[in-house]
TORBALUM-76770 format. One record per atom (N, C-alpha, C): residue number from 1; residue in three letters; atom name; x, y, z. Coordinates in steps of 0.1 Angstrom, whole numbers. Atoms other than C-alpha are relative to their C-alpha. Layout:
BEGIN
resi  resn  name  c1  c2  c3
NUM  ALA  CA  X  Y  Z
...
This chain:
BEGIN
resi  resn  name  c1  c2  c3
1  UNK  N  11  -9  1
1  UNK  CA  918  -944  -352
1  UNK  C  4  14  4
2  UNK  N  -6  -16  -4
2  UNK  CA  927  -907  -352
2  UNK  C  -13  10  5
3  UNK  N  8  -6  -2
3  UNK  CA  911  -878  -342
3  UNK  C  1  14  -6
4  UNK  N  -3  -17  7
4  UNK  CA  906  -852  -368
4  UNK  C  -9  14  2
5  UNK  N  13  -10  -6
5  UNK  CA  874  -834  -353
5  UNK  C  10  10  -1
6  UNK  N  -7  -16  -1
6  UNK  CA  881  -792  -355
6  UNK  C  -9  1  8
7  UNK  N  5  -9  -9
7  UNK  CA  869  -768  -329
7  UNK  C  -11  0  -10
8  UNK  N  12  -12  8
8  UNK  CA  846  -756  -359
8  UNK  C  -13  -8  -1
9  UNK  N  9  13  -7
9  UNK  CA  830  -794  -353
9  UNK  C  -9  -1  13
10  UNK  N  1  5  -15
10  UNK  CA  823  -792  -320
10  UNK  C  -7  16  8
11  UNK  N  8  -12  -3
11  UNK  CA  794  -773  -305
11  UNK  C  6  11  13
12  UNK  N  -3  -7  -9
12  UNK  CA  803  -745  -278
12  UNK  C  -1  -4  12
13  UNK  N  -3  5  -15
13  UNK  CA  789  -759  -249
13  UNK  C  4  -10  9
14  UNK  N  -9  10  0
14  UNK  CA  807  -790  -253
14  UNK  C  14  5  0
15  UNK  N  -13  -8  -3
15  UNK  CA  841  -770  -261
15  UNK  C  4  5  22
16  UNK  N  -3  -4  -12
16  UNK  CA  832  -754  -224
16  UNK  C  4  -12  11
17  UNK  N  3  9  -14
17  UNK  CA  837  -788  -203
17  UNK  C  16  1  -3
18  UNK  N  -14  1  -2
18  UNK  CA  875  -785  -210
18  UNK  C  8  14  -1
19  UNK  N  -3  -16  -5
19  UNK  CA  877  -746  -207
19  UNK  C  8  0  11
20  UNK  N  -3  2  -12
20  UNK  CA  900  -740  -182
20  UNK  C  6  -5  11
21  UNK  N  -5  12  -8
21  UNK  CA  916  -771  -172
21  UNK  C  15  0  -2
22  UNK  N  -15  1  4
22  UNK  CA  952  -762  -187
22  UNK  C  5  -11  -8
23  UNK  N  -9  11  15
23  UNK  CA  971  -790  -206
23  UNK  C  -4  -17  9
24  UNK  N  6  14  -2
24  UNK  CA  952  -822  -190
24  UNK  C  -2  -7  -12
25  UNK  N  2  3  14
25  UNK  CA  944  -848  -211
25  UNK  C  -14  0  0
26  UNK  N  10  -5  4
26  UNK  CA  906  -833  -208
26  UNK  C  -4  0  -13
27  UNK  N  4  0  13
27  UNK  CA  904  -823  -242
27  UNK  C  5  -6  -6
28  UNK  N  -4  10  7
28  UNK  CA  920  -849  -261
28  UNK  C  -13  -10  1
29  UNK  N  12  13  -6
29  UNK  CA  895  -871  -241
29  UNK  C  -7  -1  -7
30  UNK  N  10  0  4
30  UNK  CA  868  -854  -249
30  UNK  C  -2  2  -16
31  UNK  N  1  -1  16
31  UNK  CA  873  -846  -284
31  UNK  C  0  -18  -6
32  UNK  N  2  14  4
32  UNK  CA  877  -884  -288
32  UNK  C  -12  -3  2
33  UNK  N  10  1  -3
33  UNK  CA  846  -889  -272
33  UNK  C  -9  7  -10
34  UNK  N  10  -8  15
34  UNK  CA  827  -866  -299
34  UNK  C  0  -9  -12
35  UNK  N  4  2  13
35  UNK  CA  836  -880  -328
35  UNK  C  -2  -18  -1
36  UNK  N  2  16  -2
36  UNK  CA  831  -915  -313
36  UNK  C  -20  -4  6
37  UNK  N  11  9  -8
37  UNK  CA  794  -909  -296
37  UNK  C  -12  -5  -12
38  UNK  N  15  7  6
38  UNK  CA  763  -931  -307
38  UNK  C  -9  15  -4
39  UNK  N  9  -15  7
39  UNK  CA  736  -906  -329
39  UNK  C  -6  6  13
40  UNK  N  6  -17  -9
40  UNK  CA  718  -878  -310
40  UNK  C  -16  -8  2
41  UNK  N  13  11  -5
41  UNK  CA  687  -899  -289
41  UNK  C  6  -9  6
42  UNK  N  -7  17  -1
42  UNK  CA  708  -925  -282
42  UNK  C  0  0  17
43  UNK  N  -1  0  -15
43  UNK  CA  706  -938  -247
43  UNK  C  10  -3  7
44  UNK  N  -15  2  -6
44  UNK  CA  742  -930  -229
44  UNK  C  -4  -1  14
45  UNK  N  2  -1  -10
45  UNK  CA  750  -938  -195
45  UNK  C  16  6  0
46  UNK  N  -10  -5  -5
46  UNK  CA  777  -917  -180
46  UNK  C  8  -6  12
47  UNK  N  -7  5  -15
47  UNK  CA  803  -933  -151
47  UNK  C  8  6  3
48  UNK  N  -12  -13  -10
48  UNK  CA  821  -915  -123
48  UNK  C  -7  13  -8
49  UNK  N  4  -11  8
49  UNK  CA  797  -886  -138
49  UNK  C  2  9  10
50  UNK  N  -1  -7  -12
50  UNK  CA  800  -864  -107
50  UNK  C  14  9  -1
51  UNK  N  -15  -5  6
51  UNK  CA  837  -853  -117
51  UNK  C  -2  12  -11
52  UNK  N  -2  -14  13
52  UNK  CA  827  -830  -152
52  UNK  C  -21  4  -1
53  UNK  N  11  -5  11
53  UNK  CA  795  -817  -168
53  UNK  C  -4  -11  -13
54  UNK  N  3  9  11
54  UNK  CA  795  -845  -196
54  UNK  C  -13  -2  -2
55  UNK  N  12  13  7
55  UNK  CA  764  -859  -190
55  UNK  C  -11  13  0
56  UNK  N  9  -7  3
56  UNK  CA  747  -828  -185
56  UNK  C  1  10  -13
57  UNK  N  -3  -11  11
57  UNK  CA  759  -811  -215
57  UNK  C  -5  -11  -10
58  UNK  N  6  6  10
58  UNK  CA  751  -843  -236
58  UNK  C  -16  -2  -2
59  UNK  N  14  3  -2
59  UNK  CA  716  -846  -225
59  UNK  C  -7  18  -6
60  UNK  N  7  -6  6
60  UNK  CA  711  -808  -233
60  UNK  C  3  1  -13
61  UNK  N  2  -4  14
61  UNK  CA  724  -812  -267
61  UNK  C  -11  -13  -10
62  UNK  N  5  14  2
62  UNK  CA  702  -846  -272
62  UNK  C  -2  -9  -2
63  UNK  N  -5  14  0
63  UNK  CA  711  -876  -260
63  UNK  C  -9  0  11
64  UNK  N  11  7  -13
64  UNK  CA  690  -895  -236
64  UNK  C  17  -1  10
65  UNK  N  -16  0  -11
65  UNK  CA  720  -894  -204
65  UNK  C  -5  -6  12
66  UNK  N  -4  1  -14
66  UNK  CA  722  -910  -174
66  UNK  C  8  -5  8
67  UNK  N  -10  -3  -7
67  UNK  CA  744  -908  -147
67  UNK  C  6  -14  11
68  UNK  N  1  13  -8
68  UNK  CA  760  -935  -123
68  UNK  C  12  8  8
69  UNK  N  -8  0  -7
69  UNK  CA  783  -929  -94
69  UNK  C  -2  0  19
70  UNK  N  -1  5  -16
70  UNK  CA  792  -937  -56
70  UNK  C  -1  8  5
71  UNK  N  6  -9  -14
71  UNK  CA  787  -905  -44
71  UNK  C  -10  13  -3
72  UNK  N  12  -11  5
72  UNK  CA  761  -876  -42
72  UNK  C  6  10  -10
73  UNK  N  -5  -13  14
73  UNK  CA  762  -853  -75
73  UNK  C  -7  12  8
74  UNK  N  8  -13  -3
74  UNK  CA  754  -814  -68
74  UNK  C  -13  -5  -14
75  UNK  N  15  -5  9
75  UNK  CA  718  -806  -89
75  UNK  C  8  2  -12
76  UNK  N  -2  -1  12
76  UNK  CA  724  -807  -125
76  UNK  C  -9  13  -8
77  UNK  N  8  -14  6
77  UNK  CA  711  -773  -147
77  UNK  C  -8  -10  -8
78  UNK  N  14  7  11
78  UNK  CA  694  -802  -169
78  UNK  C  0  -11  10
79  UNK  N  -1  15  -10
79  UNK  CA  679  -831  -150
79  UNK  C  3  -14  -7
80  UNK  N  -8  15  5
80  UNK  CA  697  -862  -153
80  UNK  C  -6  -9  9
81  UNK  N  -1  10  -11
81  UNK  CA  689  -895  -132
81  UNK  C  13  -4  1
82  UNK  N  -14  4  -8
82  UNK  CA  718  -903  -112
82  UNK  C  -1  -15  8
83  UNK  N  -1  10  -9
83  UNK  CA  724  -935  -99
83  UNK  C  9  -1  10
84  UNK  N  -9  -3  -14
84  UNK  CA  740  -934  -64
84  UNK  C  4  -18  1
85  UNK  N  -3  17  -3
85  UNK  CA  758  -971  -68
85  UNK  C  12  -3  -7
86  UNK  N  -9  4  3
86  UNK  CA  788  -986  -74
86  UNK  C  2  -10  -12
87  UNK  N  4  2  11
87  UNK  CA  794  -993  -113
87  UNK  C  3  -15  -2
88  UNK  N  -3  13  -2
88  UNK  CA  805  -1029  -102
88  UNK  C  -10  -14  3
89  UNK  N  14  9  -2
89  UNK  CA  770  -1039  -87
89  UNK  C  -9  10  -2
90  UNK  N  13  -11  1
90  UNK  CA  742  -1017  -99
90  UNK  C  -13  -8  0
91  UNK  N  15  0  -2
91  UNK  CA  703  -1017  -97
91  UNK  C  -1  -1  -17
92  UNK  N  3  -2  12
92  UNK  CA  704  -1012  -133
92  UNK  C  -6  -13  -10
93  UNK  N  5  13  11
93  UNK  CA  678  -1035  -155
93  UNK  C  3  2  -15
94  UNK  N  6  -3  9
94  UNK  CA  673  -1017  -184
94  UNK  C  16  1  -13
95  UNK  N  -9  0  4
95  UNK  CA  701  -1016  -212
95  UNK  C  7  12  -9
96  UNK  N  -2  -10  2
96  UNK  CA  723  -985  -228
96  UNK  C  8  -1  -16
97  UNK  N  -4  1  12
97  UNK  CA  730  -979  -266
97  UNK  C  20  5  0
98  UNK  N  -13  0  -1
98  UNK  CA  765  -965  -253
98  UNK  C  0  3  12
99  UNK  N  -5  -4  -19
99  UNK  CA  785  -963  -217
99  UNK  C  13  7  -2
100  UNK  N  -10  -5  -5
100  UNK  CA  809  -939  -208
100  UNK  C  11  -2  9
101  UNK  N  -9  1  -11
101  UNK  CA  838  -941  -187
101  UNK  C  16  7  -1
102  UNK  N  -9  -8  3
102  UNK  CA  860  -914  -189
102  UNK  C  7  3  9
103  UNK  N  -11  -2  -15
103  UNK  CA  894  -916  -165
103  UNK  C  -10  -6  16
104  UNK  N  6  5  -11
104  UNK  CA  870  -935  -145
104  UNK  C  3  -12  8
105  UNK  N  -1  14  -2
105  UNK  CA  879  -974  -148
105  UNK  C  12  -6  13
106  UNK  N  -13  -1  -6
106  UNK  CA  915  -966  -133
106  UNK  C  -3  1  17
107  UNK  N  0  -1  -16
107  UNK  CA  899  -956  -99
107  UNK  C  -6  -8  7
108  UNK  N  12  11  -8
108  UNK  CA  873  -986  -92
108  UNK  C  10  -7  9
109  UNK  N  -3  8  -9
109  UNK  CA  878  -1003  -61
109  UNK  C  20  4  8
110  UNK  N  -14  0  -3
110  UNK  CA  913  -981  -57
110  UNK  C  -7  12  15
111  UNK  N  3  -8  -11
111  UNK  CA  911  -954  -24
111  UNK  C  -2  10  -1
112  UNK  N  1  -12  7
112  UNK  CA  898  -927  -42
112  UNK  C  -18  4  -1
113  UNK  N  13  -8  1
113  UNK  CA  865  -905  -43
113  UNK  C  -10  -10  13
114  UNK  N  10  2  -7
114  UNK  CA  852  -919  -11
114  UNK  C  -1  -16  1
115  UNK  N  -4  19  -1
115  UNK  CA  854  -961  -18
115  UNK  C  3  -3  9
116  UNK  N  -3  10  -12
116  UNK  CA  852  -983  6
116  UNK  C  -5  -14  -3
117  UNK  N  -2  13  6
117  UNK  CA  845  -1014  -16
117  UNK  C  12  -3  -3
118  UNK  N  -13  0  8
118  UNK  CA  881  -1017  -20
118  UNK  C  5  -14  -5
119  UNK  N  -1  13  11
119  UNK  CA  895  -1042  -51
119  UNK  C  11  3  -3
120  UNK  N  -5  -5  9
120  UNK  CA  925  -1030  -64
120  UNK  C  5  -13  -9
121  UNK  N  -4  7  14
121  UNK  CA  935  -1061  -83
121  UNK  C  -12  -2  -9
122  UNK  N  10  5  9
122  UNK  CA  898  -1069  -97
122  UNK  C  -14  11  3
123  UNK  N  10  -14  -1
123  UNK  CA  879  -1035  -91
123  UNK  C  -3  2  -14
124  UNK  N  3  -5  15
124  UNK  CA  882  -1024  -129
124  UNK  C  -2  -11  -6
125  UNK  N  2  12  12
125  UNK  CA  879  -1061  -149
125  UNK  C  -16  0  8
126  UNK  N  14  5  -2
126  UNK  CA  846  -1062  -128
126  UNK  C  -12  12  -2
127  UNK  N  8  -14  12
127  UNK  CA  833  -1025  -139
127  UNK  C  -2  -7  -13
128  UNK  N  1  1  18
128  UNK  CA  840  -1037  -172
128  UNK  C  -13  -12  -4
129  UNK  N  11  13  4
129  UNK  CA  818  -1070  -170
129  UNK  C  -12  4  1
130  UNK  N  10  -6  -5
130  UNK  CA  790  -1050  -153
130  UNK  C  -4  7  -10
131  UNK  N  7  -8  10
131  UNK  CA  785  -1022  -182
131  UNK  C  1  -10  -11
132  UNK  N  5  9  7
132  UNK  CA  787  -1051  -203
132  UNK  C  -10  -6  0
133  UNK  N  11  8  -5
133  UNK  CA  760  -1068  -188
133  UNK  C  -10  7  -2
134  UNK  N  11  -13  5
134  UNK  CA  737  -1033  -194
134  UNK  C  3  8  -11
135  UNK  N  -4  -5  11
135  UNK  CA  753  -1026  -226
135  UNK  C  -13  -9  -12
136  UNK  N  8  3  12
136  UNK  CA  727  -1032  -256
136  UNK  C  8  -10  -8
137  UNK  N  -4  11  3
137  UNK  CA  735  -1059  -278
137  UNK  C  8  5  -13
138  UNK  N  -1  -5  8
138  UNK  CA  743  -1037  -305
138  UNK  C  12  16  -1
139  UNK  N  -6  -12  -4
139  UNK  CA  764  -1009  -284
139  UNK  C  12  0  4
140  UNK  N  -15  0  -3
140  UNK  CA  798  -1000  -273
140  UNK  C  1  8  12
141  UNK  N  -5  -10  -12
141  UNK  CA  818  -980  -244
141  UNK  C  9  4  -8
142  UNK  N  -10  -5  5
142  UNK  CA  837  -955  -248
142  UNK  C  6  2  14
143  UNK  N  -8  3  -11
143  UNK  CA  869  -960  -220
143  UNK  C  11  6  -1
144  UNK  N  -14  0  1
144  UNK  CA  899  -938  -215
144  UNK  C  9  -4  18
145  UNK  N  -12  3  -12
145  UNK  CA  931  -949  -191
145  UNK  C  9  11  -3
146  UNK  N  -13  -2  -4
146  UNK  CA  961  -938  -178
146  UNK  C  7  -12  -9
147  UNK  N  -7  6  10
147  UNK  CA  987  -956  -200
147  UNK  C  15  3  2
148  UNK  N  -20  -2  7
148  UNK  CA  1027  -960  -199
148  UNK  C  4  -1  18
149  UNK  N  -6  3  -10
149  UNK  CA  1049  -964  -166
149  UNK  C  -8  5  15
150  UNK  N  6  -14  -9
150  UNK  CA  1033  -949  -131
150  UNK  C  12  -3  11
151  UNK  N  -8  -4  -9
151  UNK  CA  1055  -936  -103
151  UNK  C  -11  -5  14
152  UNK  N  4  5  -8
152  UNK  CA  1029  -952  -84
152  UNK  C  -9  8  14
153  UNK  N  5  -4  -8
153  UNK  CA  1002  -943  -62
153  UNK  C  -18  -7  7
154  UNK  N  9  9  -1
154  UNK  CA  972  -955  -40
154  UNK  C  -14  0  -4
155  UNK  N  14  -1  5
155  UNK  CA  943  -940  -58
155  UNK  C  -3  -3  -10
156  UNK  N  1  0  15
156  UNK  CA  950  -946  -94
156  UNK  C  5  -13  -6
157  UNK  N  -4  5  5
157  UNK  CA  958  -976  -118
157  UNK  C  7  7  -11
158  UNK  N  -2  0  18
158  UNK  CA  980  -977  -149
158  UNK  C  1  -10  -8
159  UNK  N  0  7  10
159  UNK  CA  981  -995  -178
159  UNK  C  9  -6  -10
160  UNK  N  -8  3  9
160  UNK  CA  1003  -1014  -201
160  UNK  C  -4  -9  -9
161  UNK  N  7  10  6
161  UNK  CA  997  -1036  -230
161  UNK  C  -3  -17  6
162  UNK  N  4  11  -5
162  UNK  CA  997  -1067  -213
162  UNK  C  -12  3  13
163  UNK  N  12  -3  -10
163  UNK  CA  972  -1050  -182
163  UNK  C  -13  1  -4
164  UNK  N  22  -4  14
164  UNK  CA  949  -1034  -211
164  UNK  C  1  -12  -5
165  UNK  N  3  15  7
165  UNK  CA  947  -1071  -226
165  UNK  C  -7  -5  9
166  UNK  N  7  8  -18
166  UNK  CA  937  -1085  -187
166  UNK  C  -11  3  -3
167  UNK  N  12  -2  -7
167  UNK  CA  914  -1063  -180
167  UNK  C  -13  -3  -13
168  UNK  N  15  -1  13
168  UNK  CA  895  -1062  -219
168  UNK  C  -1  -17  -5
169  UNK  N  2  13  3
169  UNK  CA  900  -1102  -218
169  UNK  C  -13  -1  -10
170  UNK  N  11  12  1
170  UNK  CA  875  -1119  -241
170  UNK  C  -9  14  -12
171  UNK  N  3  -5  8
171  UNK  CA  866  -1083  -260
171  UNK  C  2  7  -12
172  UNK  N  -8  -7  9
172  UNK  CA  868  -1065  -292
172  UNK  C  2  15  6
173  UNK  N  2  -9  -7
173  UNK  CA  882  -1031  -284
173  UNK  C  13  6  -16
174  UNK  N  -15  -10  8
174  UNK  CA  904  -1003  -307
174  UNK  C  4  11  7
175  UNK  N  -7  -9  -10
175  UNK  CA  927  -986  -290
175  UNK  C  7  12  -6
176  UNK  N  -9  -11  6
176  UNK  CA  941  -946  -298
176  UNK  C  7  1  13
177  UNK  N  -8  -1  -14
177  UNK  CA  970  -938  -274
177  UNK  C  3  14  -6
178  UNK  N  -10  -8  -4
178  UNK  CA  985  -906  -268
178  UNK  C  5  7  12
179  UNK  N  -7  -5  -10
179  UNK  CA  1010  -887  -251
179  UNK  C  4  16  0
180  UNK  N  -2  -10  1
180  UNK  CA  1018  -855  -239
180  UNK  C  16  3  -1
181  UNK  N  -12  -9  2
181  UNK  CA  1051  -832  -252
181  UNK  C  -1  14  2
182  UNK  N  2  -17  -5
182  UNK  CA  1053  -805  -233
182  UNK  C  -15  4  1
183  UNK  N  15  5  -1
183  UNK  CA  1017  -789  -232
183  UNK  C  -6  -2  -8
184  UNK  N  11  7  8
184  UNK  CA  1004  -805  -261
184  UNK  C  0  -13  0
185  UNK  N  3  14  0
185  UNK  CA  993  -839  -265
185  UNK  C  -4  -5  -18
186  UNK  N  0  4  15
186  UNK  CA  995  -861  -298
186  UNK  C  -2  -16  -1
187  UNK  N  3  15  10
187  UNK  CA  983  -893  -316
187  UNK  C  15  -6  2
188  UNK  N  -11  12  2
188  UNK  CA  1011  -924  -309
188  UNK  C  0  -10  2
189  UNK  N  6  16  0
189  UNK  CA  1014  -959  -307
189  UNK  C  9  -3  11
190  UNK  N  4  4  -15
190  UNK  CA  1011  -979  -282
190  UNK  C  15  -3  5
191  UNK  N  -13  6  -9
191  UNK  CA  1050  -989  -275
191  UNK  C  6  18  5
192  UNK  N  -3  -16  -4
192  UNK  CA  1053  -946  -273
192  UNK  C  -9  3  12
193  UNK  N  10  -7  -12
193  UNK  CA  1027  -943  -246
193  UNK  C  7  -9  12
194  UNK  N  -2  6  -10
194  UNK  CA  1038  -975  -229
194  UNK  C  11  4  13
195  UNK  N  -14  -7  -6
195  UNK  CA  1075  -957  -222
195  UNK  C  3  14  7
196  UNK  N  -1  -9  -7
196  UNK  CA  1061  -929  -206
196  UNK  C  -1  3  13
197  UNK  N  5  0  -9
197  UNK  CA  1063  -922  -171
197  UNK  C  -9  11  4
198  UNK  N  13  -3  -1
198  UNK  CA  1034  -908  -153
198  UNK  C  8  13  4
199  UNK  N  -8  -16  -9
199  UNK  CA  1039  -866  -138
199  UNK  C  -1  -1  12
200  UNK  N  4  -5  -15
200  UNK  CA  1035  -851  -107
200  UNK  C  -13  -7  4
201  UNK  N  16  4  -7
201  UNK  CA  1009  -866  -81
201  UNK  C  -7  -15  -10
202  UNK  N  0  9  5
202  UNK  CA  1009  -896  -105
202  UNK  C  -10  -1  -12
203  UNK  N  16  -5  11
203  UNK  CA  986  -875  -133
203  UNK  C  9  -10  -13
204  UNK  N  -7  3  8
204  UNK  CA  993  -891  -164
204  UNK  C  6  10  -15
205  UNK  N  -5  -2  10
205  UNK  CA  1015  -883  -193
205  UNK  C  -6  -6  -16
206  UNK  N  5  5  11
206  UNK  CA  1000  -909  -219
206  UNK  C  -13  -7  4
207  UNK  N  8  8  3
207  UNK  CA  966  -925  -223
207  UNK  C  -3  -5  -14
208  UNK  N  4  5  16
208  UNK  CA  947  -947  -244
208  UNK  C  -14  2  3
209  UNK  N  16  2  2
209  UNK  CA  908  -941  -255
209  UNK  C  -4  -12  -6
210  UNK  N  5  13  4
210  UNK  CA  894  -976  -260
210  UNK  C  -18  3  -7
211  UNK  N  13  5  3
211  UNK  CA  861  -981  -284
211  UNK  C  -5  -13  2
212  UNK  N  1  14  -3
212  UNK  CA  852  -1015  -270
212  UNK  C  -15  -3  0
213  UNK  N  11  7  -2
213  UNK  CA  822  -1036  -281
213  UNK  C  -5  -16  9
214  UNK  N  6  11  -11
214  UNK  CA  805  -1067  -267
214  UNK  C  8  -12  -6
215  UNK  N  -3  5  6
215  UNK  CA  820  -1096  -270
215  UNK  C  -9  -12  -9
């Protein structure tokens, strides 16, 4: 699944959440995320939202949004509900036409943003079962990783095709990988992401954006 979206696609104040950021894989992300989200109404939940603008930029272009994460958000310019809870055991009854998790999955239960439920072997397979469990019956996640070798670190997972298999046990999911050459980033398959090692501070070099439905 590629991603041919143009800037000329993609409204302005969406363009602005990756303003700024230098050659992350930000905008790849999010540009995947555009031409993947559910119609305009649709009820998204955002995880780890506290990190970008996503959820408040999708809510003012017209998405129903709300927010989930472990620790207090600043005030949003559009009001969001925020769930102050850990995406592993939430309060959450009600169910979401799509779930976000953008560079999020990678940090559950690792020693990062404040955590003190710590899981690192079964932190992220147990995120995953949870927004399944409040995923509509009819809806999907959209999920990017870290992807290809890591130099290792204690806040972060990576991913390889046998890990991404673990953790998406038992789901359907299609997977776009790429990697970065120098500062651009490009569409590749999966044995070209696997062979990449991670940069500095253990940022990565390759991801994959996962479309994964229920199983």
């Amino acid at each position: 699944m590629g991603n041919s979206v143009t800037v000329a696609d993609i409204p302005s104040e969406y363009q602005a959440l990756w303003a700024g950021r230098g050659k992350d894989e930000r905008e790849v992300e999010y540009r995947w995320v555009w031409k993947n989200l559910a119609p305009k109404g649709s009820e998204i939940l955002d995880v780890g939202c506290c990190e970008s603008r996503l959820a408040e930029v999708l809510a003012h272009l017209g998405w129903q949004v709300v927010g989930i994460d472990i620790r207090e958000c600043a005030p949003s310019l559009h009001p969001i509900y925020i769930y102050k809870s850990d995406i592993r055991r939430t309060p959450i009854l009600g169910r979401f036409d799509q779930i976000l998790a953008i560079s999020t999955i990678e940090h559950v239960g690792m020693r990062a943003y404040g955590n003190t439920w710590l899981d690192e072997a079964h932190g992220d397979r147990m995120a995953i079962l949870e927004m399944n469990r409040i995923l509509c019956a009819k809806g999907d996640m959209l999920i990017t990783l870290p992807f290809g070798s890591s130099k290792g670190d204690y806040w972060i997972r990576y991913y390889n095709a046998a890990t991404l298999h673990l953790l998406l046990w038992g789901f359907d999911y299609e997977p776009t990988f790429y990697l970065k050459e120098g500062d651009l980033w490009k569409e590749c398959g999966e044995r070209e992401a696997e062979l990449m090692p991670s940069g500095e501070g253990a940022l990565p070099n390759a991801i994959v954006c996962l479309r994964c439905g229920k199983p």
